[in-house]
C-alpha positions in Angstrom: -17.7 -4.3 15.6 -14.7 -2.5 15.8 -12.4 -2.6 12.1 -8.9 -4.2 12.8 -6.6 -1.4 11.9 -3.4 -3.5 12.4 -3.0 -5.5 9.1 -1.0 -8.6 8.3 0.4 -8.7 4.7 2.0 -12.7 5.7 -1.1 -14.0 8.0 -1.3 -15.3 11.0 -2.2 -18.6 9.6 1.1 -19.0 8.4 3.1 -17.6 11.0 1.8 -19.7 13.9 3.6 -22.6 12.3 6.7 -20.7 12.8 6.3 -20.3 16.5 7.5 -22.5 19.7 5.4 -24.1 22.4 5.5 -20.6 24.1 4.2 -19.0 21.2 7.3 -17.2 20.1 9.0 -16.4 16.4 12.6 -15.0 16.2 12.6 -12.2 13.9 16.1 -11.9 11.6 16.6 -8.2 10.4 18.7 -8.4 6.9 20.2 -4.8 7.2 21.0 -4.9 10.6 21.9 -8.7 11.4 19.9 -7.8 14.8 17.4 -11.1 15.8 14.3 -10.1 17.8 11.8 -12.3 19.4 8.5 -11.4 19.3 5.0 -13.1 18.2 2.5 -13.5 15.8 0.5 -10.6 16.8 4.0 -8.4 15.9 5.0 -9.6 12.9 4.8 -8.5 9.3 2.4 -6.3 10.5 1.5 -2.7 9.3 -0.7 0.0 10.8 -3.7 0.6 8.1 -1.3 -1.4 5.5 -4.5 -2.2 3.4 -6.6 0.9 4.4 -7.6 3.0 1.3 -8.8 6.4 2.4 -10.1 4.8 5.3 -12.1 1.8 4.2 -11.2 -1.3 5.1 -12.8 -3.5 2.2 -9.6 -4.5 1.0 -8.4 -6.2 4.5 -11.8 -7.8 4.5 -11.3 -9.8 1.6 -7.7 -11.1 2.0 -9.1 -12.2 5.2 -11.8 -14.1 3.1 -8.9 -15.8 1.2 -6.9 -16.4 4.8 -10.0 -17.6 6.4 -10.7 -20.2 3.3 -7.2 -21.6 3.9 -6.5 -21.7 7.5 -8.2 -25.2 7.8 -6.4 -26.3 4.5 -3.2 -25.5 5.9 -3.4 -26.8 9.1 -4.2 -30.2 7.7 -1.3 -29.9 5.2 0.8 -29.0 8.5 -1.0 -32.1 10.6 -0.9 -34.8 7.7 2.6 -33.6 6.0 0.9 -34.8 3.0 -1.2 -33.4 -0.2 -3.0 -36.5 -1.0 -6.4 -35.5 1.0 -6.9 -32.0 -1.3 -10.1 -32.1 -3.1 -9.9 -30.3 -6.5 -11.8 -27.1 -4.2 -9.2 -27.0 -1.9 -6.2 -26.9 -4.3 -8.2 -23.9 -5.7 -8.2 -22.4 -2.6 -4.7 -22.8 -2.0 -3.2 -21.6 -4.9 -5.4 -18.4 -5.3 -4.1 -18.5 -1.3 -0.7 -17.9 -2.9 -1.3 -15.8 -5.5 -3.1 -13.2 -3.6 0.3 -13.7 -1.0 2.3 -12.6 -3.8 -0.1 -9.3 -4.2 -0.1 -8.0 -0.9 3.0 -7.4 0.1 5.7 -4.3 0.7 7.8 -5.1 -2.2 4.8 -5.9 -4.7 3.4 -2.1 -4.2 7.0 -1.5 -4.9 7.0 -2.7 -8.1 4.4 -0.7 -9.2 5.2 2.7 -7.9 8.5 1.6 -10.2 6.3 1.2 -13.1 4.5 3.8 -12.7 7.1 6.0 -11.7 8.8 4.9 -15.6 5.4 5.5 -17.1 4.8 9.3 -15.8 8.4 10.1 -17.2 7.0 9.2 -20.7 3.7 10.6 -20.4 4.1 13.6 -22.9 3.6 17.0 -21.6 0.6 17.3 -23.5 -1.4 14.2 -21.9 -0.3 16.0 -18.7 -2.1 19.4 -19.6 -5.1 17.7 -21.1 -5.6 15.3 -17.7 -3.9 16.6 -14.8 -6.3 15.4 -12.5 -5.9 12.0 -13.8 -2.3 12.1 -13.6 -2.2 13.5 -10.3 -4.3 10.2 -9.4 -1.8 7.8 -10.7 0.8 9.7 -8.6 3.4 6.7 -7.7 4.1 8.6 -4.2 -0.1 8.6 -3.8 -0.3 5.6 -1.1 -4.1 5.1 -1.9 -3.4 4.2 -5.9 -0.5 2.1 -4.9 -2.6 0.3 -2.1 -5.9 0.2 -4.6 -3.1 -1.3 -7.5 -1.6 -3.9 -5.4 -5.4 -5.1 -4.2 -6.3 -4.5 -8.5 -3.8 -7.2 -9.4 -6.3 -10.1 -8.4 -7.9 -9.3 -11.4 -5.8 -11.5 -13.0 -6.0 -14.3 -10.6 -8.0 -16.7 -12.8 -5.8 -16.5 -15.5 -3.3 -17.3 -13.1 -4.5 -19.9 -11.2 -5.3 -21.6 -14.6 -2.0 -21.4 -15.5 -0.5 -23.0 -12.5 -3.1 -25.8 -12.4 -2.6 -26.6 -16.0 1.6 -26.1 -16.3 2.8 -27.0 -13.0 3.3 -30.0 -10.8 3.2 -29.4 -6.9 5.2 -31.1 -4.4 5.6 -31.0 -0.6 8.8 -30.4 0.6 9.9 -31.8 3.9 12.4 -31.0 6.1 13.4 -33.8 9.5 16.5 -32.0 10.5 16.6 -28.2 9.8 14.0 -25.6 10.5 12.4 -23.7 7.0 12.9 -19.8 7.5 9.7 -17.4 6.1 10.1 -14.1 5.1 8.4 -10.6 4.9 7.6 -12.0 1.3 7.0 -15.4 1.3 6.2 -16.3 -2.6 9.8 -16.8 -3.8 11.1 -17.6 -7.1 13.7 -19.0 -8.6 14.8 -19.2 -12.6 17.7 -21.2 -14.1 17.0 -20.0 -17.3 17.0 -16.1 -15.9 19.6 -15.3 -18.8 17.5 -16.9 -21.3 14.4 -15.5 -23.5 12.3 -16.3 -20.5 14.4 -14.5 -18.2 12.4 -12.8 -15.2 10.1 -13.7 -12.4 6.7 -14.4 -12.5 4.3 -16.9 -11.2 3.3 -17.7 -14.8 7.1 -17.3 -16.4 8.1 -20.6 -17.7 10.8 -22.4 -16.3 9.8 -20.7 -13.4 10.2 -22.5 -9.6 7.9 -21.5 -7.0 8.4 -22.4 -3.1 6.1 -21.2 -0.4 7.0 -22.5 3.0 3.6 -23.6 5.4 5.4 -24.7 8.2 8.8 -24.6 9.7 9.2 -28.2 8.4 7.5 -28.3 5.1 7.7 -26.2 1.9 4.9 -26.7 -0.9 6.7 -26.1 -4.2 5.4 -25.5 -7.9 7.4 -26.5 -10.3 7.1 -27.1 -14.5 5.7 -30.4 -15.1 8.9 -31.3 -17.3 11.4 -30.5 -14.1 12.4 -33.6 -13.1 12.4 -34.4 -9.0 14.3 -36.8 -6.9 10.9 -39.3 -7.6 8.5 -37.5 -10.0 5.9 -40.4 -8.5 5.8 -39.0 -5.0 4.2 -35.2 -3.5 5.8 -35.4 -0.7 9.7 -35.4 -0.8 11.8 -35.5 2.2 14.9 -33.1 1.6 18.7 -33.2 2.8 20.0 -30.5 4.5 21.4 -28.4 1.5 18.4 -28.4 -0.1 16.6 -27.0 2.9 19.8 -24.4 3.1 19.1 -23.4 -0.3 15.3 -22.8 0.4 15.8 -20.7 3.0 18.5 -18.5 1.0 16.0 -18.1 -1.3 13.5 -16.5 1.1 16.7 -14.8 2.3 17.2 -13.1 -0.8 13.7 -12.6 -1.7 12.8 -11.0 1.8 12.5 -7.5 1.7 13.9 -6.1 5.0 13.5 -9.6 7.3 13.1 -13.2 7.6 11.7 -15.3 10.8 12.1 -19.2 12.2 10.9 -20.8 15.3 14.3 -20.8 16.9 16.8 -18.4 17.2 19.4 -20.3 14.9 20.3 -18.2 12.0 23.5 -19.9 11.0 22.7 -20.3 7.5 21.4 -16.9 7.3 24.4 -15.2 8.6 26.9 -17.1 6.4 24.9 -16.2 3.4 24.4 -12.7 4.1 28.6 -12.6 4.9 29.1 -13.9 1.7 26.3 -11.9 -0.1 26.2 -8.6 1.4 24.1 -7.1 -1.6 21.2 -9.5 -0.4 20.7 -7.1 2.8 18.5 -4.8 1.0 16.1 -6.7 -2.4 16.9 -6.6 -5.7 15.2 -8.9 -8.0 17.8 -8.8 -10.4 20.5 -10.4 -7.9 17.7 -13.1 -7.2 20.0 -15.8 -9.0 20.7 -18.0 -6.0 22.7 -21.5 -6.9 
């Protein structure tokens, strides 16, 4: 069998839930302010985006993860409701997300940042004794920024602990307005960013998690002592502004462009008008009230 060399870093399972009844998603570029139609086969897509020296291992297992939520999604989507996920499939789902949160553009940015910041304190002498090694961690070397991004799942049962054990999940639903996705779909939002806890994370305290699944429902993780219009219920229907201010958020957090199943970007372009710094990402101007 031939190795798909075209990879998704947001999956197809989530994108069809974004398209019309002709199988069309309209594409919103941030920079540009141009909207595109196109379909799921042509977006957030990247020739050999998980390719490391040519094998394909690491495409093969995010596409175990995709494949293990497909059906759990789709249910979500069908049902609108949470209440049918066994303990398994909340598993699946959240690893779903945290692994979303790993594979995209603007995570491998991060760490050719960091790394970047750690060569220029490297001391000239651990550059002389291991310049092989150094050479290897290059930040500009796509292969050890690819092979990072994928090494960050490491940490996933530490992280899915922490969600399952400090956070409360709730679906949010939308009857009026469409939900937007972007080209980085895990975003985040902090009311105590100028705190102690200030930052983004998906184990930071205080920290607010929204993922939309569809273009009419959200799934939200939240602190367990954030209180909700009805703590009692998972499934919250939302007024207009709340969906506005969810789809800002993947506005902001969207690294060059953002998609819905129509071709209304009305709250995208006032946003962007008012917040022009939000056409390129910067996670410190992520504070969106």
């Amino acid at each position: 069998m031939k190795k798909p060399i075209r990879h998704h870093y947001v999956p197809k399972c989530l994108i069809k839930h974004f398209c019309n009844h002709n199988n069309e998603i309209f594409i919103y570029i941030k920079l540009s302010g141009k909207i595109l139609k196109s379909s799921p086969s042509h977006v957030f897509v990247e020739k050999n985006f998980n390719t490391v020296q040519g094998n394909t291992e690491i495409e093969k297992i995010y596409s175990e993860f995709e494949n293990k939520a497909t059906p759990i999604i789709d249910n979500i989507a069908k049902t609108f409701s949470l209440a049918h996920l066994t303990e398994e499939e909340w598993d699946i789902l959240l690893s779903f997300i945290i692994v979303q949160k790993s594979r995209t553009h603007q995570t491998r940015k991060n760490i050719r940042t960091l790394q970047e910041g750690m060569l220029r304190l490297a001391s000239p002498i651990a550059n002389k004794r291991m310049p092989e090694k150094i050479k290897n961690c290059d930040p500009e070397n796509e292969n050890f920024i690819k092979a990072s991004s994928f090494g960050l799942l490491k940490d996933l049962p530490r992280l899915l602990n922490a969600l399952e054990f400090n956070k409360k999940i709730y679906l949010l639903r939308s009857n009026k307005k469409n939900f937007y996705i972007g080209d980085n779909p895990v975003a985040m939002h902090n009311q105590n960013f100028n705190t102690i806890y200030q930052g983004y994370g998906l184990a930071v305290p205080n920290i607010e998690i929204y993922m939309p699944l569809t273009n009419k429902i959200t799934l939200a993780i939240l602190d367990k002592h954030i209180s909700c219009t009805n703590p009692n219920l998972s499934t919250i229907i939302l007024p207009d502004y709340n969906v506005d201010f969810l789809n800002r958020l993947q506005i902001g957090w969207a690294e060059t462009s953002f998609a819905s199943k129509t071709n209304d970007f009305t709250t995208a372009i006032e946003f962007l008008s008012e917040h022009p710094d939000m056409k390129t990402f910067q996670e410190g101007n992520m504070r969106i009230d």
